[in-house]
C-alpha positions as CSV (number, residue, x, y, z in Angstrom):
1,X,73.9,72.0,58.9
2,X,73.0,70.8,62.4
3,X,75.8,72.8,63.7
4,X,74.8,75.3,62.0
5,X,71.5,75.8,63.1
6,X,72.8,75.2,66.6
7,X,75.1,77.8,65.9
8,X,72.7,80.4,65.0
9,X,69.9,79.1,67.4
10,X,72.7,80.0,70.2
11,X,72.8,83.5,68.8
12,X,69.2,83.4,68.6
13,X,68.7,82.6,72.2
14,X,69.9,78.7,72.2
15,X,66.8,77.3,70.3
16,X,69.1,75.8,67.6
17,X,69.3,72.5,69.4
18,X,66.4,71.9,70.4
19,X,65.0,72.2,66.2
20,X,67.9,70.2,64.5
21,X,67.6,67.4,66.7
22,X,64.2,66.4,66.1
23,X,65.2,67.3,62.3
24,X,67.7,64.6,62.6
25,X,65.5,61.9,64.3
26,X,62.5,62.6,61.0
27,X,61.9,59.1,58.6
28,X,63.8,58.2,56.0
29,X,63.6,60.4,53.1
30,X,63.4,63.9,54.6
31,X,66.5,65.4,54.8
32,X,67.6,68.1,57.5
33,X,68.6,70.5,54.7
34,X,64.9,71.0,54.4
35,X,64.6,72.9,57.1
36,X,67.8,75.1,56.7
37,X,65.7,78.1,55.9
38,X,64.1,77.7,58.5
39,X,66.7,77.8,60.7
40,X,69.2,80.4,58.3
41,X,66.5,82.4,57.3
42,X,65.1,83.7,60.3
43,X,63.1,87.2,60.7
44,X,65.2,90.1,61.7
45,X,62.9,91.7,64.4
46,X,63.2,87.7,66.3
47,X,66.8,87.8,66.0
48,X,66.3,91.5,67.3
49,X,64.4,90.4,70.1
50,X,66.4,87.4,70.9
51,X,69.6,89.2,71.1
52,X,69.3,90.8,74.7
53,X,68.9,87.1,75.7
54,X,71.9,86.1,74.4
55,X,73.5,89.2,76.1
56,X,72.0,88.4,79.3
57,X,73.7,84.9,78.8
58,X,77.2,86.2,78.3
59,X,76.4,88.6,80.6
60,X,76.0,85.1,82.9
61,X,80.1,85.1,82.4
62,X,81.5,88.5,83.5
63,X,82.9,89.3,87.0
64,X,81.9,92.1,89.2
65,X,83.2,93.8,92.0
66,X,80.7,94.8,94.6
67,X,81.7,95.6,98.4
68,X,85.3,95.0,97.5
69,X,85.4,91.6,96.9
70,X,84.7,89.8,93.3
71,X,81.1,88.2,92.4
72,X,80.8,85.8,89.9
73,X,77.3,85.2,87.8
74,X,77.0,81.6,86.9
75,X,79.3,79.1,87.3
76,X,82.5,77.5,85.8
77,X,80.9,74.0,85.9
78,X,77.7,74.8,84.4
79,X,78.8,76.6,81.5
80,X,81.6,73.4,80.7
81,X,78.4,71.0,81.4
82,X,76.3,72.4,79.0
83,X,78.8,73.0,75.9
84,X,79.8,69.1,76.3
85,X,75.9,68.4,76.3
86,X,75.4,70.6,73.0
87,X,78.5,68.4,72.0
88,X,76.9,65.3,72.6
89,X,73.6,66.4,71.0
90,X,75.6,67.3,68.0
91,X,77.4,63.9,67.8
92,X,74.4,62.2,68.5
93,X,72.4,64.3,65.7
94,X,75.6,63.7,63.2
95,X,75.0,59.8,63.8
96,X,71.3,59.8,63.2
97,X,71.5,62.1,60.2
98,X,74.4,59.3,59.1
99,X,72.8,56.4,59.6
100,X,69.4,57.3,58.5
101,X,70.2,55.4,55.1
102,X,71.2,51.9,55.8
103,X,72.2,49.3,52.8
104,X,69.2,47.0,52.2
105,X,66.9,48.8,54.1
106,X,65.4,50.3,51.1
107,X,67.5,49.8,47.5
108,X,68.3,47.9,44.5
109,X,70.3,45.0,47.0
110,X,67.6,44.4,48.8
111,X,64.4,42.2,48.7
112,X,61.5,43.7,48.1
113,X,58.6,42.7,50.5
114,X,55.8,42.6,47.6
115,X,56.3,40.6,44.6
116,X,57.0,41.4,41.4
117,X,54.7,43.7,39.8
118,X,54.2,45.5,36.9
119,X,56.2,48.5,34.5
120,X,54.7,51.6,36.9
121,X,56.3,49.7,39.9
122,X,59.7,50.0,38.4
123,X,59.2,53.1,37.7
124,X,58.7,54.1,41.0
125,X,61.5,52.4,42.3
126,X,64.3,53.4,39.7
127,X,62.6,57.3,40.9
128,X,63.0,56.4,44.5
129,X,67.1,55.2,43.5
130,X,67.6,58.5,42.1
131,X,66.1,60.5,44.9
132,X,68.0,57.9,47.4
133,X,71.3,59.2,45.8
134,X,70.5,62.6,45.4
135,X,69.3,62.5,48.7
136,X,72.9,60.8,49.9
137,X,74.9,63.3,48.4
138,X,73.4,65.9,50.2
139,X,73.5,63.9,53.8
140,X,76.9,63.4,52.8
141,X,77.4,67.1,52.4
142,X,75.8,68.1,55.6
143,X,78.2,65.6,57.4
144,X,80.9,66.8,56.1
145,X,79.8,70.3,57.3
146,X,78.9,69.2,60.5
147,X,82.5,68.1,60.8
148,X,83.7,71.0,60.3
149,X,81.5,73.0,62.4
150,X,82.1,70.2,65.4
151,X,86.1,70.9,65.1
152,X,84.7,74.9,64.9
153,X,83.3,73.8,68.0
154,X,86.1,72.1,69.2
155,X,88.5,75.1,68.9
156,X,85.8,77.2,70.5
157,X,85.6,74.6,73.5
158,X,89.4,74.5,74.3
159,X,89.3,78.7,73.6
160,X,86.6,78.8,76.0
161,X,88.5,76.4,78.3
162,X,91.4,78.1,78.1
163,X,89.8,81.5,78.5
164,X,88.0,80.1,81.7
165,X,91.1,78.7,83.0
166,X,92.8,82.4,82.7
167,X,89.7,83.8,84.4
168,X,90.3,81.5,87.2
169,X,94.0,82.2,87.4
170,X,92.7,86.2,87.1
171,X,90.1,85.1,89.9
172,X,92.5,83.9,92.2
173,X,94.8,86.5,91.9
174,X,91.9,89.0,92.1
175,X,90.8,87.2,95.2
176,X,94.6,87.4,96.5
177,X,94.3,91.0,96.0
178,X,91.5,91.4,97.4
179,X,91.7,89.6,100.5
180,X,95.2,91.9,100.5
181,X,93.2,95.1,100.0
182,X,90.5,93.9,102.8
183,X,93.6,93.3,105.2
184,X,94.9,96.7,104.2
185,X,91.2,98.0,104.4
186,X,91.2,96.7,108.2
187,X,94.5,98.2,109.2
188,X,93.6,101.3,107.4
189,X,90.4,101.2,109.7
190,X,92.1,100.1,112.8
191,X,94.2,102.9,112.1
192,X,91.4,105.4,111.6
193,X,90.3,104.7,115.2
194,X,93.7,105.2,116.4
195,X,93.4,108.3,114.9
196,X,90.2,109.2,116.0
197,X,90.7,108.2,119.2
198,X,93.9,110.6,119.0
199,X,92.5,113.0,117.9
200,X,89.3,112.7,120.5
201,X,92.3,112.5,122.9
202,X,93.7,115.5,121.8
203,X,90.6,117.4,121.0
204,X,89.8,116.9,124.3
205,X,93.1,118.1,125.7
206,X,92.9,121.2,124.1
207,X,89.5,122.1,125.0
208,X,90.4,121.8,128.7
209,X,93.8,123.7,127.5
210,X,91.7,126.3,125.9
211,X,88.8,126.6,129.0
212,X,92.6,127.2,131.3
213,X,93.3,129.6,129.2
214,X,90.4,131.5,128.7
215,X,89.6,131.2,132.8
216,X,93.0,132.3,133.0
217,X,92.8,135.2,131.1
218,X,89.0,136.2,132.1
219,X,90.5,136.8,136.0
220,X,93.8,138.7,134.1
221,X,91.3,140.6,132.3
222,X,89.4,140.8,135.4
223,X,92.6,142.1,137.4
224,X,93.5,144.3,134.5
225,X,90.1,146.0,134.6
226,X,90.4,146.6,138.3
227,X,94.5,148.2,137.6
228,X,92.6,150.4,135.3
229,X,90.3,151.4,137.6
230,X,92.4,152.7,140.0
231,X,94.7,154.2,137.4
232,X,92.1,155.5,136.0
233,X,91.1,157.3,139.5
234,X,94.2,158.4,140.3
235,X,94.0,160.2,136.7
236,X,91.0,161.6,137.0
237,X,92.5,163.2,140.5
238,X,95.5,164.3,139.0
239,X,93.8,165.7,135.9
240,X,91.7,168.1,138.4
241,X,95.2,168.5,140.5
242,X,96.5,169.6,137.3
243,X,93.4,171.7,136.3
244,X,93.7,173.7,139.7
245,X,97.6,174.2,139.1
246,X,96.9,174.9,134.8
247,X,94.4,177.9,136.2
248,X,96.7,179.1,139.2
249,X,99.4,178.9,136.9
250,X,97.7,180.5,133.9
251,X,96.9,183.2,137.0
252,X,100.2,183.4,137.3
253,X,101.7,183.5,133.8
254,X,98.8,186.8,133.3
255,X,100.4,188.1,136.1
256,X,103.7,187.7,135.0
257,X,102.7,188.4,131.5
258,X,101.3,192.0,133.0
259,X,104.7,192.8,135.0
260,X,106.9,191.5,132.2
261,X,104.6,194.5,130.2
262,X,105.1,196.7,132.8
263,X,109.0,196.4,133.3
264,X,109.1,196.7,129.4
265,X,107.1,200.1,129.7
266,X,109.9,200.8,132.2
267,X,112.7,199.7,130.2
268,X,111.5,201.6,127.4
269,X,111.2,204.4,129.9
270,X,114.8,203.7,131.2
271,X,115.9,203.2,127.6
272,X,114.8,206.5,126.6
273,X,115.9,208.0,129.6
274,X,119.0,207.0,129.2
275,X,118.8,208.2,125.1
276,X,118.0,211.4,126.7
277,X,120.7,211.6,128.9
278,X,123.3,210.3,126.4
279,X,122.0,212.9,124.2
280,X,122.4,215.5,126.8
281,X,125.4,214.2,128.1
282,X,126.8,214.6,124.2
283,X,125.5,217.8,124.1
284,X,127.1,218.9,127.3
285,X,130.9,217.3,126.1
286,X,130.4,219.6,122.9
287,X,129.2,222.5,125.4
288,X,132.7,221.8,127.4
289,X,134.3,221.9,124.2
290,X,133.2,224.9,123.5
291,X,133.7,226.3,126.9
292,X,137.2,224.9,126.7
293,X,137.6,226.6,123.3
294,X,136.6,229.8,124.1
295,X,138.4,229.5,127.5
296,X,141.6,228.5,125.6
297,X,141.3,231.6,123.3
298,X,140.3,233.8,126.2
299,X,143.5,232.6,127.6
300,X,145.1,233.7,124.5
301,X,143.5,237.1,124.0
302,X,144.6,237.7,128.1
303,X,148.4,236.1,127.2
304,X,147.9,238.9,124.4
305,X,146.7,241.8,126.5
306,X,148.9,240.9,128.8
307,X,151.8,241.1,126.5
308,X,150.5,244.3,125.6
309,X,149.8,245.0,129.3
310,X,153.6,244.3,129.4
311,X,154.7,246.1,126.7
312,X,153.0,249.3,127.5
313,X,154.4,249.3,131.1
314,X,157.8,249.2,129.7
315,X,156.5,251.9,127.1
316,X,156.0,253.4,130.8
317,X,158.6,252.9,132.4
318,X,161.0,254.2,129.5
319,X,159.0,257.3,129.4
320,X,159.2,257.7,132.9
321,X,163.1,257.8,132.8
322,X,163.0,259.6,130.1
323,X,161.0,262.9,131.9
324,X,162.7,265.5,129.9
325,X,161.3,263.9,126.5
326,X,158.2,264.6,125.1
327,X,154.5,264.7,126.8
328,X,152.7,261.1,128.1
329,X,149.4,260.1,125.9
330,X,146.9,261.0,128.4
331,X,144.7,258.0,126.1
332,X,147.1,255.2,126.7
333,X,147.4,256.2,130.7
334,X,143.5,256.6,130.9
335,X,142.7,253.8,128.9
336,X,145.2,251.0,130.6
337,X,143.1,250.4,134.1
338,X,139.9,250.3,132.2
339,X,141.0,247.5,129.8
340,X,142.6,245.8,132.7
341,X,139.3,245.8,134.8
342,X,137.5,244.5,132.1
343,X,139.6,242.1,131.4
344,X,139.2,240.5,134.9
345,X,135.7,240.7,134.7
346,X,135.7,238.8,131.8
347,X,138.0,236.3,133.3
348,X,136.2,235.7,136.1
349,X,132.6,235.4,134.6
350,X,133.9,232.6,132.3
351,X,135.5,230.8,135.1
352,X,132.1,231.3,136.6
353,X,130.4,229.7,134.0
354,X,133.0,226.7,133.0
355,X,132.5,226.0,137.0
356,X,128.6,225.6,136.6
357,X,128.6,223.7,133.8
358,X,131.1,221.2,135.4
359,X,128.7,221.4,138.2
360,X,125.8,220.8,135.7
361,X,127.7,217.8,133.9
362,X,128.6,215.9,137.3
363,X,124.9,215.9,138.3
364,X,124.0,214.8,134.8
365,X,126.4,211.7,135.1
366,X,125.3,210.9,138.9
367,X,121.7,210.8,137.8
368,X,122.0,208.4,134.4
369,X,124.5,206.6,136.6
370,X,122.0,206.2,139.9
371,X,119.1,205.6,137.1
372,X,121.6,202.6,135.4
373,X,121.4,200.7,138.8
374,X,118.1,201.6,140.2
375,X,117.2,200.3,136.7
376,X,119.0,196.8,138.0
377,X,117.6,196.6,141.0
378,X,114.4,196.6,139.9
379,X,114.7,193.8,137.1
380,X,117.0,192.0,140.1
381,X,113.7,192.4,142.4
382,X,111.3,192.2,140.0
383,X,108.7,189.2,139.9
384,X,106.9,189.9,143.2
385,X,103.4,190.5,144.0
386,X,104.0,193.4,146.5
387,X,105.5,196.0,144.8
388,X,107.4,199.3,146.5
389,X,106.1,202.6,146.3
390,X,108.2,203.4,143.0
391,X,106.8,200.1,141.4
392,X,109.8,197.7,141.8
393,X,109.2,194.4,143.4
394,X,109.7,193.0,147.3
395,X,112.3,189.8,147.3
396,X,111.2,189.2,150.4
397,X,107.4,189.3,149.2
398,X,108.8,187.1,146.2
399,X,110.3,184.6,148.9
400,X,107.3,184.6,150.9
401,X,105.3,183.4,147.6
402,X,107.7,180.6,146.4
403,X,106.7,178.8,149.3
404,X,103.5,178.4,148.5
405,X,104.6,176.7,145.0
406,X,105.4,172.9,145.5
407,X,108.4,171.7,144.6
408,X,108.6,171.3,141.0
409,X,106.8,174.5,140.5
410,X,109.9,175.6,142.9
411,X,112.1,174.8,141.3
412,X,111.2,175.7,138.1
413,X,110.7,179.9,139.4
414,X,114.7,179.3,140.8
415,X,115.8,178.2,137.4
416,X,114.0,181.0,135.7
417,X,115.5,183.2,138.2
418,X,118.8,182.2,137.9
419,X,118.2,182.2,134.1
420,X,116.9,186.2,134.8
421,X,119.8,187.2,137.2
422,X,122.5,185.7,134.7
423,X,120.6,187.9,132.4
424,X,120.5,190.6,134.3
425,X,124.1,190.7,135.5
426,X,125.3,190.6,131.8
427,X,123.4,193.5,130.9
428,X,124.8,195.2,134.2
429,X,128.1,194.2,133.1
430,X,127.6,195.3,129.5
431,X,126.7,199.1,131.0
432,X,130.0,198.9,133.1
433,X,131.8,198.0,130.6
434,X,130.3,200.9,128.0
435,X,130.7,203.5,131.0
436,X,134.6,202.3,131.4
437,X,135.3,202.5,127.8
438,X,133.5,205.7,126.8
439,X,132.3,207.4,130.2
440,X,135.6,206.6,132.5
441,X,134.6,210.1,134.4
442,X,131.4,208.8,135.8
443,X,133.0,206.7,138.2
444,X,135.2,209.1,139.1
445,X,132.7,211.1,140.3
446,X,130.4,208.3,141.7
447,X,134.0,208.0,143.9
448,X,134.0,211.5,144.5
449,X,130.2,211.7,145.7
């Protein structure tokens, strides 16, 4: 029972001692088991309040880790130190509980100090013997639960002992790893530096890397403005350059625009001069066919009258030999010069006429011929500022302004001259070509004239 309430006073906040012992130690005849209530019956609220205590006290027993190393609260020694005193107490209380009765101390064996007395003295001591036994038996029952709470105890001791001896393997090894973790901990820091003083190193390398290359590209940028400067100077001179030359040569192109109209209007003009003269010309081929029609039957009707002619002379002639025949026909013989001077006259006025409107057809092919290449001289010459009294252009006035024009501007008026001749000759060339194949005659007479 002792145990016991040791037990429970440790749960309790380790008061269980400190009451059995003095329960053990009481006089003969007051047995511990009187105060087991006591000590099993407890109130719940103090076994409430006492149970942070005995938290805090295992709490005494756990291991921390604070600034990477291991703390222990309380020590190894203590806590075996006080479980063999609370051993010792317990033996010690076992003993005195044990030996409270002794033989002949109080009993039937032994001598009484008073002398014999009277009925109610025996009475009192055959009472006493029975509460003596009673009181025995249950001493003998709380030893033999104290025994068995002390080898309760026992186990728990050599648990305990065994649990503290694993902690202190687990404590070295912890303390092995830690001293391996604080080792890595100061290469990882030694190693942190080295980094940090890298990368100070190299911070500090590209910063003056990066202030190179930013004076570096503030004196190309610098440079760069000055390039544009002057580029953009020499623009700005060119752009008026090219403004003077846009409005001379707009000048120009109205110029040109206005002669180009102009040598239209005359190549319209020339166009339907030359539908006029086509048409006339047609109309004087169908008047020469005509003339040559009626010349060809007039040559007919005189082929006639002269067969007539012919035949009436003989008619003559055999009346003249034959005198002695009948009368002449004074109508025949008055009739015959007549017809004959008329006949001439007709002859020759139609020879007159077929010779004036040959004359009338050459003139008419010498003109649109003489037209044809005044026509080409003038788109040959044309292009100048000065013009000639009949409105074609100078090339001499039109050499005398190319060289005014610079170069490219040059050279450009050649190519579109070139580009105008080659047109030029191919329409000439085209009209030679029409007046060989249909109008072969016209150069005939341009060879005669």
């Amino acid at each position: 029972m002792g145990a016991e309430a040791f037990l429970k006073g440790r749960r309790c906040g380790g008061r269980g001692l400190h009451e059995f012992v003095p329960a053990a130690r009481q006089p003969h005849g007051q047995c511990a088991a009187a105060q087991r209530p006591v000590l099993a019956h407890q109130p719940q609220g103090r076994r409430e309040q006492r149970q942070p205590q005995l938290q805090r006290r295992r709490g005494d027993f756990r291991v921390r880790r604070r600034g990477g190393g291991l703390r222990r609260h309380g020590r190894r020694q203590d806590a075996a130190q006080f479980i063999r005193d609370n051993c010792v107490h317990i033996a010690s209380a076992s003993s005195a509980a044990c030996g409270a009765y002794r033989p002949g101390s109080m009993g039937l064996g032994s001598e009484s100090p008073c002398p014999r007395r009277g009925s109610f003295e025996a009475e009192d001591l055959l009472s006493n013997h029975r509460g003596h036994e009673e009181e025995e038996e249950r001493r003998q029952q709380c030893v033999d639960e104290l025994g068995d709470q002390v080898q309760q105890l026992q186990g728990q001791v050599a648990a305990l002992s065994e649990s503290l001896a694993s902690n202190g393997d687990l404590y070295r090894r912890v303390k092995q790893e830690n001293a391996t973790l604080v080792h890595r901990i100061h290469n990882l820091e030694e190693q942190i530096r080295e980094l940090e003083v890298r990368s100070e190193e190299r911070a500090h390398e590209e910063e003056r890397r990066l202030k190179d290359a930013l004076s570096r590209q503030e004196r190309e940028s610098a440079l760069e403005l000055e390039r544009c400067g002057a580029q953009l100077r020499s623009l700005q001179q060119e752009q008026r350059a090219l403004q003077e030359e846009a409005l001379r040569l707009r000048t120009l192109a109205e110029r040109l625009k206005v002669e180009k109209e102009q040598a239209l209007e005359q190549l319209d003009q020339s166009q339907a001069q030359l539908s006029q003269l086509r048409e006339e010309h047609q109309r004087l081929q169908e008047m020469c066919r005509r003339e040559r029609e009626e010349s060809q039957a007039q040559r007919t009707l005189q082929a006639q009258l002269l067969q007539e002619v012919g035949r009436e002379l003989e008619e003559l002639r055999r009346l003249r030999t034959d005198r002695d025949g009948r009368p002449r026909s004074p109508s025949l013989l008055d009739l015959l010069p007549a017809r004959c001077l008329e006949l001439q006259g007709q002859l020759e006025s139609v020879r007159e006429e077929n010779r004036a409107l040959r004359e009338a057809n050459e003139e008419l092919q010498a003109q649109l011929l003489s037209s044809h290449v005044h026509e080409g001289q003038c788109l040959v010459a044309g292009g100048g500022g000065h013009r000639s009294p009949d409105g074609a252009a100078s090339l001499a006035t039109e050499f005398s302004n190319l060289e005014e024009l610079s170069k490219e501007k040059l050279i450009d008026t050649v190519k579109h001259e070139k580009e105008d001749n080659v047109r030029l000759r191919a329409y000439i060339d085209g009209i030679l070509l029409n007046i060989i194949e249909n109008h072969p005659q016209l150069l005939e007479v341009k060879q005669l004239v």
